[in-house]
N, C-alpha and C positions, 0 to 999 in steps of 0.2 A: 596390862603392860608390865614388862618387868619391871623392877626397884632400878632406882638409876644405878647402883653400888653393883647390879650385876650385871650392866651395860660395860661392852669393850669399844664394842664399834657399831657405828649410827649410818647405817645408807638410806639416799634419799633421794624418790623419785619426783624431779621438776625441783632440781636445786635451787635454781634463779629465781624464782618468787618472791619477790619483796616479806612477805610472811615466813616463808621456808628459811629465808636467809636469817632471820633472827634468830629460831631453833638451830640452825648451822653454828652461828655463833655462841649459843650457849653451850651448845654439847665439845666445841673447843675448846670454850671455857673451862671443861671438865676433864683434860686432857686426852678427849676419845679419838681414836681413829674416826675421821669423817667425812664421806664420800658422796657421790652422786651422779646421775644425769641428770641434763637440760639439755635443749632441744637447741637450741642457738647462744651463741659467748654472747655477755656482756659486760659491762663496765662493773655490775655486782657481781657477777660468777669469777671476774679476771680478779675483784677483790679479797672475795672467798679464798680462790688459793694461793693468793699471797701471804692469805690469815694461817692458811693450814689443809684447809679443805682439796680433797681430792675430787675433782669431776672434769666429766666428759660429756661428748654429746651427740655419741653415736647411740642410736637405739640397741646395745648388744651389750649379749649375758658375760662374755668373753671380758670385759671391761672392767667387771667388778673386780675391786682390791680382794685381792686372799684373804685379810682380815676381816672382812665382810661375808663371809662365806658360813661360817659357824653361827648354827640358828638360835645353841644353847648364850651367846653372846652379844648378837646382833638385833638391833631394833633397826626395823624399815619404815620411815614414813615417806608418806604422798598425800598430793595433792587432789581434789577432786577433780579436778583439768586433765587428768593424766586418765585415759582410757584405762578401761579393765582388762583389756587386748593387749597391752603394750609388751611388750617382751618381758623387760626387767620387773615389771612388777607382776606379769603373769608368772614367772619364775621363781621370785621370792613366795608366792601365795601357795603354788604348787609345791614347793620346799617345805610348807608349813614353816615359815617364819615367822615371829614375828609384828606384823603391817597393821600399822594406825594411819589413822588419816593427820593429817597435821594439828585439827581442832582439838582431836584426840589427846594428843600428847602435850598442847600448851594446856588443855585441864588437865591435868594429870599433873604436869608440872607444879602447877602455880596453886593447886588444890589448900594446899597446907596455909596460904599467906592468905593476907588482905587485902584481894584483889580489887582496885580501880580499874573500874572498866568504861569504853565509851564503846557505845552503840547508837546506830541511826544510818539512815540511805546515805547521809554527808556530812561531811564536817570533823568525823571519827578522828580521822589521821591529824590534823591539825587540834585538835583538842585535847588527845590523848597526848600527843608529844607536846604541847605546853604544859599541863599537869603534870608528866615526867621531868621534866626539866623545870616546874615550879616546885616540887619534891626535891630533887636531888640538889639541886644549889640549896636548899632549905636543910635545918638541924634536923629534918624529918629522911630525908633521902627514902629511893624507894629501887626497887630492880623495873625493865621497863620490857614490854616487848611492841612493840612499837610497827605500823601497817606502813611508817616510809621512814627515809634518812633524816634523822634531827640535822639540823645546820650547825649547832652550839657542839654536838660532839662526835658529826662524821660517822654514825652508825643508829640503827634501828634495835639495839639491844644498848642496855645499860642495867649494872650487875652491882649489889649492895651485900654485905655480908652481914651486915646488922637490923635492917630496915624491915620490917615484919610486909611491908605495902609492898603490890605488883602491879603497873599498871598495865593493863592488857587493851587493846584494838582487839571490839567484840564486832566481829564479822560474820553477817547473818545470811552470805550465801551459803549453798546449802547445809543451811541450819550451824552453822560451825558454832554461833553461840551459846547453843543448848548442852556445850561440854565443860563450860565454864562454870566457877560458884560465887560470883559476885558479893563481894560484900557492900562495896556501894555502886550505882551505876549509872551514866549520863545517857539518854537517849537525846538525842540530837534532832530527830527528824523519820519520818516513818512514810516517805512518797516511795508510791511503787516502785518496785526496781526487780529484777533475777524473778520477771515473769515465765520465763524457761524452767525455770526449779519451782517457783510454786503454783504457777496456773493461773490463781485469780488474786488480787489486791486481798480478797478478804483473805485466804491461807497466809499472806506475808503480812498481816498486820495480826492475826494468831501467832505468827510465831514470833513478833516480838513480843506477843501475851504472856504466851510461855516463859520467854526470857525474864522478863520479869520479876516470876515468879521463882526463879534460881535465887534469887537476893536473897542472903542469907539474913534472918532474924536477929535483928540490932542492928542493922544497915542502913540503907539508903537507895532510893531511886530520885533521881533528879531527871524532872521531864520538861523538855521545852513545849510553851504554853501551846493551844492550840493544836495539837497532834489529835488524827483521828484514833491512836492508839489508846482503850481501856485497860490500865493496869491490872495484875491480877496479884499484889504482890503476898506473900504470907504475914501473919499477925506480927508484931513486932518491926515491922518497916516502914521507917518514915518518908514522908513524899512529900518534895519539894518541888515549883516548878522557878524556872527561869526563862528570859529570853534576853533582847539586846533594850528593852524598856519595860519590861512590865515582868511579874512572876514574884516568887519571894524572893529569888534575885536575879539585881538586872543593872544597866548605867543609868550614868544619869549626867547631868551638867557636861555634854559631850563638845570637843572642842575640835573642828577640824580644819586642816590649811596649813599650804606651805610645809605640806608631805610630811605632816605630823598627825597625832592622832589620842587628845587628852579626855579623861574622864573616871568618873565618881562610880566606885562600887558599892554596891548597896545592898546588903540582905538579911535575913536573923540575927541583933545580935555584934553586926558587923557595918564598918563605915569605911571605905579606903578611898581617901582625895587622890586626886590627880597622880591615877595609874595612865603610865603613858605604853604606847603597842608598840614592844620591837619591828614587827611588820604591824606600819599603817595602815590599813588594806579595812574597809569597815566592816566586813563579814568579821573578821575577828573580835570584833566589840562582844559579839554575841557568844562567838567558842572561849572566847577569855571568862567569861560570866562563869559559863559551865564549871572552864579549868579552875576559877581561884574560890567557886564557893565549894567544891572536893577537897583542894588544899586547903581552904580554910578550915571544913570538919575534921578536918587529920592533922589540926595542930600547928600548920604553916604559917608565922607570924605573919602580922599586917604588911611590914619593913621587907621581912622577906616574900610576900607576893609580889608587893608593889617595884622593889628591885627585880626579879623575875621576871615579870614581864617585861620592865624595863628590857632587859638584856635576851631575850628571846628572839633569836635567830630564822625562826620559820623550819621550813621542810623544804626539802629538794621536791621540787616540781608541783610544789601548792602555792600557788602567788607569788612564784620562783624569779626574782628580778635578773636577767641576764642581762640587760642592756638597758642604762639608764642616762641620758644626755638632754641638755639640752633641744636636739634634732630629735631626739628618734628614744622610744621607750619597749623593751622586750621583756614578756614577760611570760614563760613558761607554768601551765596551770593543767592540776591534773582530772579537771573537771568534764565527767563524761556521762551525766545526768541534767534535763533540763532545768533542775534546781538551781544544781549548783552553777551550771553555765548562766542562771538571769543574774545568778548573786553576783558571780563575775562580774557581768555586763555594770550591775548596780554599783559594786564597787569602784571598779576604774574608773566609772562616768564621774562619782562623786570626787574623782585625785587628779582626771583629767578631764574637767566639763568641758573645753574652751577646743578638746583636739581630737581625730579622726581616729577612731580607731577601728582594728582590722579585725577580724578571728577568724583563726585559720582553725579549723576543726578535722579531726579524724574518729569519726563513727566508731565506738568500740562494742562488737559483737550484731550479728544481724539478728538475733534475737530482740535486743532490744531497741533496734532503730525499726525492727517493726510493731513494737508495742506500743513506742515513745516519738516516731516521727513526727506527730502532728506537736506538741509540745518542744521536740527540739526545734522546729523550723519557729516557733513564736518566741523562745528563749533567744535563739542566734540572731532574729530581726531587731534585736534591743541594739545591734553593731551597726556601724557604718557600711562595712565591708565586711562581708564574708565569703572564705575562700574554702572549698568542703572539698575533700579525700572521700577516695576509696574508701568501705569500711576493713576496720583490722578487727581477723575475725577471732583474733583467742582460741581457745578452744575447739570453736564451731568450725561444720561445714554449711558452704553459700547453702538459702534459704530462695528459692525461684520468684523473681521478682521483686526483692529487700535488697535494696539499691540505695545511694545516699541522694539517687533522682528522686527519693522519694519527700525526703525534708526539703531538695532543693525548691522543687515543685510549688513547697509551699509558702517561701520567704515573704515575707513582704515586698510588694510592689517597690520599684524604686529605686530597695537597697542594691548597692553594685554585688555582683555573686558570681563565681567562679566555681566550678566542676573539674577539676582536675586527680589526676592521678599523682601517690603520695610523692612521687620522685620531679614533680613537674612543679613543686611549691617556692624551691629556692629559685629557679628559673621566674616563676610569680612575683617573687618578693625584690627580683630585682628589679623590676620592672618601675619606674615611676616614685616616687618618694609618700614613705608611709611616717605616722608622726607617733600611733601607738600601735604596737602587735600583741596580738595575746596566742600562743599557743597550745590549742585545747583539746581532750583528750588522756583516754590512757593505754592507748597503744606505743607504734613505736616509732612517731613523728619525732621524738623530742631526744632521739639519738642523733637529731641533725641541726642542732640548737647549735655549737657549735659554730654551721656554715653559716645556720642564719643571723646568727648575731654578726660575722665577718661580712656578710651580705650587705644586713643594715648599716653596719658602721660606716661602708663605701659609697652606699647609694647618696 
């Protein structure tokens, strides 16, 4: 890749990508010309070029800024979503441009620093952005790049001019982590997942193997207990494990009720009373462990973890509270694995044992609703109600026969369950009075959170 100092201008094919859009804002940051297509506007691309960003979302060569045209100046990335066929990036390739992939360029990037990294099937995005934001409110600060929107400060990048630490969201589909140098790392979890990119469980639990082994010498790997993943890390790398009770760190004396959420951290070395959770939500008992014993090794006082969480805001669309009342509870979540959808289920149950709750789901990719359908249909039965979408295919094209009949088929007996098409869900939700929703998924259900919160509020 070129030296950033002989970067002018940055085009970038599949601007909108929650990941792309970090790199979008860092290369702003640098005063570069920065450009792009995406495929359909959104609420992050209408932000981008408010930020600065020029894009469009026609597939055409025609489109490109003039500034973007000189190969001796321009860096192109893309995403691996984005065909090889596509016009604009078949044009820059043919140009001899030159095209990195995105993983490319955030190692490239972040090469030089002390990269914090979180890896794992879940949990990544909500771990990594409390440990950016337990850094940065701390004397330690850190630059971030971040897999979703922090709440505390409205953006997935965060940019330190003095702070040697990066925290990076290490994302293992196709292999994107293998470009990074970790110097310490949190794996979070290791269940199948982007069975399309590696075939069988054993290649995806190899190539967290690999990862691993990036950990740079005098580092850290931090593993939650129980993973079928064997480290492979190099000499010099300490291994710690954690979980939400047990590991070298973990809680303890946990206090829950009346939509609060207190307790005791515990680990090397280290003792912090009554850390309480900006988001109550009990899955974060566990990503908190991960995020404050990283800050911890990096210097983060006690005072300032325990204020940090305190004041941690969440992520847009991770246990995303849109409607919170007495009546009626909404709750946007970007959960699109049968893991993370039971921890959901686990979680709500334990903040609302007493009341009904709904989950409206949207399948995301037919790849993986055919590898994971029997699994989602036993995660989604943990509901009262479930209400199931079309799948949103990303990427993909339909797959004959991978249908969301498929997980429906399998619910449990009982539960009430609905089959509907994504545009038929507000018409659903007005229907009848519901006490909790969770909307689930990471397609593009949750651009109509909006309606639905205006829906529930009337019902």
């Amino acid at each position: 890749m070129k030296k950033i100092e002989d970067i002018k201008a940055v085009y970038f094919v599949g601007a909108g990508g929650i990941g792309m859009s970090a790199l979008i804002r860092f290369f702003l940051s640098k005063g570069m010309v920065v450009a792009g297509y995406d495929r359909t506007p959104s609420e992050l691309t209408q932000k981008l070029i408010e930020e600065g960003a020029q894009i469009h979302y026609e597939e055409n060569v025609n489109k490109i800024p003039t500034a973007c045209l000189d190969k001796d100046t321009t860096l192109v990335v893309y995403t691996p979503a984005i065909p090889e066929e596509h016009a604009e990036l078949s044009f820059f390739n043919k140009q001899g441009f030159d095209v990195k992939k995105r993983s490319q360029v955030l190692g490239l990037i972040t090469h030089d620093s002390k990269s914090l990294c979180v890896a794992g099937t879940h949990g990544k995005t909500t771990t990594s952005t409390m440990l950016a934001h337990l850094l940065h409110q701390s004397h330690v600060g850190c630059t971030a790049f971040l897999g979703g929107i922090s709440k505390n400060y409205g953006t997935n990048l965060l940019l330190s001019a003095t702070s040697p630490f990066t925290v990076i969201e290490a994302d293992e589909f196709d292999r994107s982590f293998h470009w990074l140098s970790p110097y310490m790392s949190v794996v979070t979890a290791t269940d199948p997942d982007h069975l399309d990119i590696y075939g069988t469980y054993e290649a995806y639990l190899d190539s967290f193997r690999h990862y691993t082994s990036l950990i740079q010498p005098g580092g850290v790997l931090l593993i939650r207990t129980g993973l079928a993943l064997q480290p492979n890390v190099q000499e010099g790398v300490n291994i710690y494990t954690y979980s939400r009770n047990e590991g070298d760190f973990h809680a303890t004396n946990e206090r829950i009720g009346n939509g609060e959420i207190f307790f005791d951290f515990i680990g090397p070395g280290v003792e912090i009373k009554d850390i309480q959770l900006g988001v109550p939500m009990s899955i974060n008992i566990e990503n908190s462990v991960a995020a404050m014993a990283l800050a911890h090794l990096n210097g983060v006082t006690d005072e300032e973890i325990r204020e940090g969480m305190r004041s941690f805001a969440g992520v847009d669309r991770r246990f995303d509270f849109k409607l919170k009342s007495d009546k009626v509870v909404l709750i946007s979540d970007y959960a699109h694995h049968p893991a993370e959808i039971a921890q959901s289920a686990k979680s709500i149950r334990e903040l609302y044992a007493d009341r009904k709750i709904t989950a409206v789901f949207q399948p995301h990719l037919y790849t993986r609703t055919r590898d994971l359908y029997k699994e989602f249909a036993k995660a989604l039965s943990l509901f009262d109600e479930v209400i199931l979408t079309d799948i949103y295919p990303a990427r993909e094209q339909p797959i004959p026969g991978v249908t969301s009949e498929l997980i429906y088929n399998l619910l449990t007996p009982g539960i009430k369950k609905t089959l509907c098409k994504k545009d038929e869900v507000a018409q659903l939700l007005a229907q009848g009075s519901r006490q909790v929703v969770i909307i689930l998924g990471a397609g593009d259900l949750d651009n109509q959170m909006e309606e639905f919160t205006h829906i529930l509020e009337q019902a």
